[in-house]
N, C-alpha and C positions, 0 to 999 in steps of 0.2 A: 228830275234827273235820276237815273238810273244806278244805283250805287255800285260804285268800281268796288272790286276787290270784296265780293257777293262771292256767297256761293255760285250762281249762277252764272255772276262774272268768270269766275275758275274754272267752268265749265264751256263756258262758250267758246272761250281763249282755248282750250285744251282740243275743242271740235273743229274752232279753226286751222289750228296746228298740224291736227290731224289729214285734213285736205288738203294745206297746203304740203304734210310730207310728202300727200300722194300725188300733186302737182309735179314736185321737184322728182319723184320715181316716172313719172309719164316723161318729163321731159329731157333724162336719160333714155327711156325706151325710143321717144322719138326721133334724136340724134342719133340713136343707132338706127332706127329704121329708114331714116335717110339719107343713110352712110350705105354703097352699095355694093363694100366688102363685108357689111357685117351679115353672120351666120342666121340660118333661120333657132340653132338652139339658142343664141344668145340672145335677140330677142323673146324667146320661149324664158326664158330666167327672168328677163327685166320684167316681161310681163304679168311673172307670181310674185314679183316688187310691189307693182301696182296694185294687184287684188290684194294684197295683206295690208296695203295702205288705203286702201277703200277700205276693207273688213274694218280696220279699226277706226275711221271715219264714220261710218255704222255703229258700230258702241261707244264713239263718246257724245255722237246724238243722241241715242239713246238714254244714255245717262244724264244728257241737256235736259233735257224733255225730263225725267225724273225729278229732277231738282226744282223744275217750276212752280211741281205741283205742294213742292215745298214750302216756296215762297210768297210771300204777301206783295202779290200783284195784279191789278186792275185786268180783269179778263179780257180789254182790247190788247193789253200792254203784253201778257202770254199771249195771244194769237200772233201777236207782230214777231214777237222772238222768236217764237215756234217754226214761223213762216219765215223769217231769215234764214234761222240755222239749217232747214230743211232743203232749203234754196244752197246754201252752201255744199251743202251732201249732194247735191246734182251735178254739182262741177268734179267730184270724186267719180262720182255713177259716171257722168260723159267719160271721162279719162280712162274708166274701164272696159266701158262701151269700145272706145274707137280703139284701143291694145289689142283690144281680144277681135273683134275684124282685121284688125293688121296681120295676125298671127295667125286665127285661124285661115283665112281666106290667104294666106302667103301675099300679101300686098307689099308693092317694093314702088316707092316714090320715085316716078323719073328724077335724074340728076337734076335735069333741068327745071325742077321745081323743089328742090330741097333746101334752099335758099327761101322761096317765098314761106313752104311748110314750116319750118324754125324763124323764122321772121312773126307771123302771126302767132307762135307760138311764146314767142318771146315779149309780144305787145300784153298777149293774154295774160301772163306771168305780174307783167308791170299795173293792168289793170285790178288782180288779185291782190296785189301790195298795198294799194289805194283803198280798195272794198275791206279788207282788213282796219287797216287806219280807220276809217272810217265807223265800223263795229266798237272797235275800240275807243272811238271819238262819244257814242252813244252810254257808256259808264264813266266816262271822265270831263268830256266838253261837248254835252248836249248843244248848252246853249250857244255856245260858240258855232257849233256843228248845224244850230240853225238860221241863225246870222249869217253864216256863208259857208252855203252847201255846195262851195266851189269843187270840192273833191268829188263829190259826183258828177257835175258836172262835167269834170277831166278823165273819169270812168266812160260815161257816154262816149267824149271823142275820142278818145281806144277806141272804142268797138267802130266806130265809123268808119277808121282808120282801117281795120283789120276788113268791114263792109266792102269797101276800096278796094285792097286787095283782095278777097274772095272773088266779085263781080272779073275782075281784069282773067283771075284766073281758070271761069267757069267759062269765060270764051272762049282762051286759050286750046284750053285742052277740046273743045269739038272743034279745033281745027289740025289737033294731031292725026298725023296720016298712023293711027291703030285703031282696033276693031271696037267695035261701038260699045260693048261690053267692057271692053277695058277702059274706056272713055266712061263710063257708065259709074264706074270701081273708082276711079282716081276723082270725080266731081264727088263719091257720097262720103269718099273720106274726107275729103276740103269740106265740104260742108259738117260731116261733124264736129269738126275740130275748130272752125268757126261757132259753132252751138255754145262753148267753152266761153265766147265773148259775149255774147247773147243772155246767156244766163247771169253772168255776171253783173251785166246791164238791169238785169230785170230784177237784182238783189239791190242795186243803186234804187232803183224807183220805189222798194218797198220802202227803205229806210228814210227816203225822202216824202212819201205818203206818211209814213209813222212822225217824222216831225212836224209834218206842219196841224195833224191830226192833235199833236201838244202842245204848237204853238201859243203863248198866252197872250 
């Protein structure tokens, strides 16, 4: 087991933290971006919310990664964490990726989909909570954590969930009567912001490759 309350424990928790603040900053930006009174500078503000919370998402990976080379552990056991945490910081990276299309390209979610956008954004939030637990689960209840990796398993069906809705709304919109360009704009942001579930997904299988890799 992985000793809680490690330095690198205190670092990890700190990296998580860190994306999730920039989680919780994207998904004010997003509520205003598909509110279709809100201004283009006020999104222009929420969107330096989000890159100051990716930046420092950015330095406490960094200083993850630091701490490893600290610590006495088995070179597959730093590959897996490195490969987590790093995975983590993608979900930060996505969240800055898809503000800054919004913002620079002036993208304004039809009404009629700003329910499903906050919908999936909100599955992705709960699947983050889980993948969190779960991290946390790896310094305190490995072994529990490998006796029943049910929590990942309830991460996959999120993302399924959110699958479901993307597919419903990739058809959707090339049956909007607007120019295919625009249709073009409004699918690559649904799909980025699906990526957000994706990723998350693909940090559940690391963690679940990394246990059964120490299963005894």
């Amino acid at each position: 087991m992985l000793k809680k309350n490690s330095s690198v424990h205190t670092m990890i928790v700190e990296q998580i933290k860190d994306v999730e603040k920039c989680i919780i900053n994207f998904e004010n930006f997003m509520r205003a971006a598909t509110t279709t009174e809100t201004v283009h500078e006020t999104l222009r503000a929420l969107f330096i919310g989000v890159q100051d919370a990716e930046a420092d998402a950015d330095r406490s990976l960094r200083a993850m990664i630091d701490s490893l080379s600290e610590g006495s552990f088995l070179p597959s056991t730093r590959e897996d964490l490195i490969s987590i945490a790093t995975s983590c910081d993608k979900v930060a990276n996505k969240c800055e990726t898809i503000a800054k299309i919004i913002v620079f390209q002036r993208f304004r979610c039809p009404a009629i989909y700003a329910e499903d956008f906050n919908t999936i954004f909100t599955i992705t939030k709960e699947q983050f909570e889980l993948l969190e637990n779960s991290i946390s689960m790896l310094f305190s209840k490995m072994n529990a954590l490998q006796k029943d990796p049910s929590i990942l398993d309830n991460i996959r069906a999120l993302e399924s969930k959110i699958d479901r809705i993307e597919d419903k709304l990739q058809e959707e919109i090339f049956t909007m009567d607007i120019s295919l360009a625009e249709k073009m704009q409004i699918s690559h942001v649904v799909e980025l912001l699906c990526d957000l579930s994706d990723i998350i997904e693909d940090i559940a299988d690391k963690i679940q490759i990394m246990l059964i890799a120490r299963k005894a």
